[in-house]
N, C-alpha and C positions, 0 to 999 in steps of 0.2 A: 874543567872539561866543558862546561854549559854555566853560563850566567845571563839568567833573563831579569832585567829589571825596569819594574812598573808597565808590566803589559795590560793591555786594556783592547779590548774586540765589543765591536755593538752591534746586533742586529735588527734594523728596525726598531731603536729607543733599548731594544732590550741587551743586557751588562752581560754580555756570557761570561767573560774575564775580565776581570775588575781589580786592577791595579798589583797584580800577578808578582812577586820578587821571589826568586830562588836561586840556588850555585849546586849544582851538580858538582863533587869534585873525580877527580881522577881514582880509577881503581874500585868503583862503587857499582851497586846494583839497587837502585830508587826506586821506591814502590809509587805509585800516585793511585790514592783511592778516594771515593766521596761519594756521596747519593748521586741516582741520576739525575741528569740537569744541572751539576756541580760545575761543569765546565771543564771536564777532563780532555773530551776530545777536540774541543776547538783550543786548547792550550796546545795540545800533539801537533793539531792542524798549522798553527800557527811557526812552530820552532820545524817544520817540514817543509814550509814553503807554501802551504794548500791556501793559507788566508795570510791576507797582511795585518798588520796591525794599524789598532786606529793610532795607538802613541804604544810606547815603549823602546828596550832596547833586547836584541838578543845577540849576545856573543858564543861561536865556538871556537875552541882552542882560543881564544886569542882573536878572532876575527869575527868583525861584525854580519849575520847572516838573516836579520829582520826583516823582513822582505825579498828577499832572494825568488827565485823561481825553485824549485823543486828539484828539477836536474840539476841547478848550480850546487844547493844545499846537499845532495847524494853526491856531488864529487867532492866536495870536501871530507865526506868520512862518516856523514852522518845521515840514516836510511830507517825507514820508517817498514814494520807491519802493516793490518789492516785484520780490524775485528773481523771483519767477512772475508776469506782468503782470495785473490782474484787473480791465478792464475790464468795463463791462456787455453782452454779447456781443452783444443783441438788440436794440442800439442804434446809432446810428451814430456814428459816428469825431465828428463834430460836434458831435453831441448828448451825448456823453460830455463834450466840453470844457465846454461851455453850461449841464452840473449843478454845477461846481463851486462860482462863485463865491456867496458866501455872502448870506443877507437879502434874496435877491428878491422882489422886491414881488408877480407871481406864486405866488411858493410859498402864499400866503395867499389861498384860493381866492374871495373874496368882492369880493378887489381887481379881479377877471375883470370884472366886473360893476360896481363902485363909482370904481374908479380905473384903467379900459382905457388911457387916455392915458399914464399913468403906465409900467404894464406893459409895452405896445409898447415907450416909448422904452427903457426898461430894456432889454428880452428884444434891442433892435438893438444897444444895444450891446455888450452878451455876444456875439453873435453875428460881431460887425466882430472884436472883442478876438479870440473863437475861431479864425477865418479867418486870423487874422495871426499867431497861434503855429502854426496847420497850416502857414500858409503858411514860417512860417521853420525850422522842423524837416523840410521838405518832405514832408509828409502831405495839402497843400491840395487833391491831386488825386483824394483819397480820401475829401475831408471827410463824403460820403452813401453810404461803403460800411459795412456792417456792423461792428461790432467784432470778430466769432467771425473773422470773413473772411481778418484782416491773416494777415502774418507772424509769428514768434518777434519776428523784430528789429523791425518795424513795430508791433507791437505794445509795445514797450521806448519807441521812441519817444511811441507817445500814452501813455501810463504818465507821459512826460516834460513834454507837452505840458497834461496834467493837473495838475500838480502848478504849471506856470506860471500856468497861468490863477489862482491863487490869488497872484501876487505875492507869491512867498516872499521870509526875507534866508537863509534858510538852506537846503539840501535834502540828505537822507539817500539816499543812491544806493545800492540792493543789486544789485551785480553788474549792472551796465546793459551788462556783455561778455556775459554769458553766454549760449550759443545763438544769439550775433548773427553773420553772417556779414562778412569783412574789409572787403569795403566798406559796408555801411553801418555798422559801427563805426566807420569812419574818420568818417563825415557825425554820428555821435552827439557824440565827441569833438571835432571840429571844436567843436559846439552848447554843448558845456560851456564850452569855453573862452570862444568869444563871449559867453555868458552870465554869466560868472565878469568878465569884463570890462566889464558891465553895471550890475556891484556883487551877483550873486548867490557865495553862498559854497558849499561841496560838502564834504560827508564819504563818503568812497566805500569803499563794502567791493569788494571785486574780486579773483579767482584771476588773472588775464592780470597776469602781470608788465611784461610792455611796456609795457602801458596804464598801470600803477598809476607805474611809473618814470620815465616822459613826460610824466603828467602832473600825479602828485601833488607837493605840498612843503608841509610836511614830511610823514612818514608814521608811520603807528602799527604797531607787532608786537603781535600778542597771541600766548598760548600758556600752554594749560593755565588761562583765566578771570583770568590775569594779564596785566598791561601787561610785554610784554619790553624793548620799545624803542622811545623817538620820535627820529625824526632826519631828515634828508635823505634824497634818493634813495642819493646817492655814501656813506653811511653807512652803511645797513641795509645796500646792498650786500654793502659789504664786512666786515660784523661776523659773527664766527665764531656766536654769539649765534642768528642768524636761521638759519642753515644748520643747527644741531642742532633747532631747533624743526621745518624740515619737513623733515628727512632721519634725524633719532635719531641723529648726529653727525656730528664734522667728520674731512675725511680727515686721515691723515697724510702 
């Protein structure tokens, strides 16, 4: 699915990602965990398009997207979160879904006018497609509230709901715990899995160890812009390894 190898990012002398090797394969749900400062998010950054890299390679499916721009990297299948959710606040929940997907015939303002027929049936069925991801994330009864409106966690979820509407095979998830309340992280996590089960794949950065342990396999450590360790849940667990990277050692 994802093979990056030997990635390397400097800012200013300083190593954020430090010779980086990993294979995502098909069918999986990858945790990526490690202290802060580990180099989690400019690893994200980097396989999204956001920074290039100073050296390395990254391939998806089969095709090299190291440098890519952003929008090239989201048409090929592969769409990023955002720890902080960033919706268009002065839009609706709806209406947010209904920009995503790509080459609307719409977007070309002349089609208003030349090809109405067209338009309509397109603009319904963006619109059906929208209602049916609100509807299975359970946001359908919000679809004409604001965006500023939601919640933290409501907000995680259109974040979610967004990135579906583009039919990904792959999605980048930064912390879809964070500032969410227990139940509806349970109804998020529930969403992943069903979705994973659909044939979408997930690389998930995340501080909530429950979550990362429940639901990732295998999982990544980073620590200090280095790869520590891939393994299992029952792996990382137990490896002395991970316990120095976020406590500065192991007891005796």
């Amino acid at each position: 699915m994802l093979e990056v190898r030997a990635l390397v990012k400097e800012f200013g002398g300083l190593r954020a990602v430090d010779d980086v090797s990993f294979t995502l394969r098909a069918n999986t749900i990858t945790g990526l965990i490690g202290p802060n400062g580990a180099g989690k998010t400019t690893l994200f950054n980097m396989i999204a398009g956001v920074h290039r890299p100073d050296s390395g390679t990254i391939a998806f499916l089969g095709r090299s997207i190291g440098g890519l721009a952003p929008h090239r990297i989201f048409d090929e299948g592969l769409v990023r979160t955002f720890q902080i959710p960033r919706p268009f606040a002065a839009m609706t929940v709806l209406e947010n879904c209904m920009l995503v997907p790509q080459r609307q015939a719409g977007e070309k303002f002349w089609n208003n006018w030349v090809a109405r027929r067209r338009v309509r049936e397109q603009e319904r069925a963006v619109r059906e497609r929208a209602r049916e991801v609100l509807d299975f994330l359970g946001l359908g009864r919000l679809s004409g509230e604001f965006a500023r409106n939601l919640s933290g966690g409501q907000q995680k979820l259109l974040e979610l709901a967004r990135v579906l509407m583009s039919e990904p095979r792959l999605i980048l998830l930064d912390e879809p715990g964070a500032g969410v309340n227990p139940a509806l992280l349970e109804t998020i996590v529930d969403r992943l899995r069903e979705l994973h089960e659909r044939g979408i794949d997930f690389l998930v950065i995340e501080h909530n160890m429950d979550l990362i342990m429940s639901l990732c396999d295998p999982i990544l450590v980073m620590a200090n812009g280095r790869l520590l360790l891939e393994g299992s849940p029952e792996q990382v667990r137990n490896d002395p390894r991970v316990l120095e990277a976020y406590l500065g050692g192991v007891p005796a």
